[in-house]
C-alpha positions in Angstrom: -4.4 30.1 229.3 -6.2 30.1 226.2 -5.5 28.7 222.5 -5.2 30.4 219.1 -5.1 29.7 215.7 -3.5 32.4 214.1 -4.6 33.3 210.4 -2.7 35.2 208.0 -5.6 37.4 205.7 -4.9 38.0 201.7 -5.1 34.5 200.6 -6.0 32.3 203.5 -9.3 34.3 204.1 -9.9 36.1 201.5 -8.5 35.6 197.7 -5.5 37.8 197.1 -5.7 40.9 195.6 -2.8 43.1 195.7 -3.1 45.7 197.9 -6.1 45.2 199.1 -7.8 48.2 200.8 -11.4 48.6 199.1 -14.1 46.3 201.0 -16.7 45.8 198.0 -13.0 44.3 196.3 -12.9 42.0 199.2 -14.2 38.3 198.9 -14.2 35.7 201.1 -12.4 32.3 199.7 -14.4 29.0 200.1 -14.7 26.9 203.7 -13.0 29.8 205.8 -16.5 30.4 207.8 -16.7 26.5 208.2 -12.7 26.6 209.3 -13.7 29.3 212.1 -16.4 27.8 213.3 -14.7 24.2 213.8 -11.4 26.6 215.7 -14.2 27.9 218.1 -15.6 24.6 218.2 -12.2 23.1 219.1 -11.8 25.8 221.7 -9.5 28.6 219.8 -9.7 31.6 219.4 -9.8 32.6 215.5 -7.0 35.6 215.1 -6.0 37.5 212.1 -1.8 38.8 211.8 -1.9 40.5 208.5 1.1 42.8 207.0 -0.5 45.9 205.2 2.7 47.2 203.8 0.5 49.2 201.5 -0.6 52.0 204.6 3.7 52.6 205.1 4.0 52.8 201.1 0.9 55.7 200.8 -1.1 53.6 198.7 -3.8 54.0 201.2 -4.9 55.1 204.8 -5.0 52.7 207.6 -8.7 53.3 207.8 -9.3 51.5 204.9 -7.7 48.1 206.4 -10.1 48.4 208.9 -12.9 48.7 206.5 -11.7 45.6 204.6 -11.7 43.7 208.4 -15.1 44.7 208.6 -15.9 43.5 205.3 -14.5 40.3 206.3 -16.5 40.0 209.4 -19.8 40.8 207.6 -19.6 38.2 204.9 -18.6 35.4 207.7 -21.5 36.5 209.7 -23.6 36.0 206.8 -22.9 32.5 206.6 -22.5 31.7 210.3 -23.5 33.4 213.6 -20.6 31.5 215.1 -17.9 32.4 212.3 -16.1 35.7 214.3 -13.2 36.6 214.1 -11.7 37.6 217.9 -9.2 40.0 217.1 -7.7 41.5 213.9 -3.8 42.7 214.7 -2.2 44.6 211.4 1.4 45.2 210.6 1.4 48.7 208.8 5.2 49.0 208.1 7.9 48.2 205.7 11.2 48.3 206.3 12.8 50.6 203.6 9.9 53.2 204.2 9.2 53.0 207.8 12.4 51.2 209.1 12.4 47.4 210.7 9.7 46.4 213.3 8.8 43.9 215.7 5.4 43.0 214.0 6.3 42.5 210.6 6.2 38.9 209.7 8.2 36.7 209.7 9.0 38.9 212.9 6.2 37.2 215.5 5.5 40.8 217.2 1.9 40.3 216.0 1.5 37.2 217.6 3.2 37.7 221.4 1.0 41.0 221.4 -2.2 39.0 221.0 -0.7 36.4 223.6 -0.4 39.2 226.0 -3.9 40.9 225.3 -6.3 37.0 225.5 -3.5 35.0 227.5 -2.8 32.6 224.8 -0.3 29.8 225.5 1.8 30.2 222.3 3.1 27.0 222.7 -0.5 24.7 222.1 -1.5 27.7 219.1 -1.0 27.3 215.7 -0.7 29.7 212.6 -1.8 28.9 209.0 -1.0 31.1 205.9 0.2 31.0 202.4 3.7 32.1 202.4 7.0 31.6 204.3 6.8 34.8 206.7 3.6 33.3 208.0 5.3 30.3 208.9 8.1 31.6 210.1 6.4 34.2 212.6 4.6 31.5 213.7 7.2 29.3 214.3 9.2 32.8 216.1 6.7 33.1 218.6 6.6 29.8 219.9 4.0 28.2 217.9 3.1 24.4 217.8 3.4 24.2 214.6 2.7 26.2 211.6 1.2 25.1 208.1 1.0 26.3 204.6 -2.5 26.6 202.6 -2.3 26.7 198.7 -4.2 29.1 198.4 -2.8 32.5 197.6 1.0 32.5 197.1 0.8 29.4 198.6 1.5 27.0 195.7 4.8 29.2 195.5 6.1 28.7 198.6 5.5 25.0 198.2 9.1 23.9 197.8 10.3 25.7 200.5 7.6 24.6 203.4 8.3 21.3 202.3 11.8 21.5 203.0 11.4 23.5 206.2 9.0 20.5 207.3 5.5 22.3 207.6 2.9 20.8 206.8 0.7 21.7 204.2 -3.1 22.0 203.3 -5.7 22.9 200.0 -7.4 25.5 202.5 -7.6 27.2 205.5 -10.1 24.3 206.6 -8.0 21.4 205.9 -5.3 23.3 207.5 -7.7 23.9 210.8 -8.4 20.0 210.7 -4.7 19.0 210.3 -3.4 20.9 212.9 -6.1 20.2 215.4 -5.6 16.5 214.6 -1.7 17.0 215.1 -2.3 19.0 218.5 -5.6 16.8 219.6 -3.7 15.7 222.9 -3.1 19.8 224.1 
């Protein structure tokens, strides 16, 4: 079975911008092609779970998600050959529009569908983002462990990762490199 690092998007990949949907809008926040390349280098799969409540509220089309992931990709490519992304899984809904879900985080929907579609042993995978939902649908499906970047919302959600008893990280590479360190016996 394989291994994943699961990545939240808005402010763990790219700085946050609220409702992100236009790609020239879209920039990339430092060290994340470095933090994909060492999870590939480590043996993971790098795999994005992102809630894109904005598609269920109108503000935009689904298409347009897409076009930021493709955005996304480019500007990692253009740093590093190696920094790819392996999958891209998108939670569309919200609750009081489209009625509850499995995917949404904190639900971990996102995260056991990818399992099923690469064959990833949720158990030795890890998810980093940069609020509690993140965590928490990490910690939902199974997850090793989970940790909180401070990036984004994550300065925020400080208090409360820290009394949950995640871990936390400056960035998504720290966070890579103190998981992996955690996990190094998987």
């Amino acid at each position: 079975m394989k291994k994943a690092f699961f990545l939240d998007r808005d402010g763990v990949i790219n700085e946050e911008v609220s409702y992100l949907h236009e790609p020239d809008k879209t920039v990339l926040l430092p060290k994340v092609s470095e933090a994909v390349e060492l999870i590939h280098s480590l043996g993971f799969l790098a795999i994005v779970v992102t809630n894109q409540s904005g598609v269920a509220r109108g503000y935009y089309p689904e298409a347009d998600v897409h076009s930021v992931h493709l955005r996304l990709q480019s500007i990692l490519l253009k740093h590093s050959a190696s920094a790819v992304i392996d999958s891209w899984y998108c939670c569309c809904h919200h609750p009081e529009i489209s009625g509850e879900c499995s995917c949404r985080k904190p639900h971990p929907g996102m995260l056991l569908q990818a399992a099923k579609d690469f064959d990833i042993d949720l158990s030795k995978s890890f998810m980093i983002g940069d609020r509690m939902s993140d965590l928490n649908a990490g910690k939902n499906a199974g997850c090793l462990n989970s940790c909180l970047v401070l990036s984004g919302y994550g300065k925020n959600e400080l208090s409360k990762a820290c009394e949950a008893g995640f871990p936390t990280a400056e960035n998504l590479l720290e966070a890579v490199k103190l998981l992996a360190e955690n996990g190094k016996n998987l």
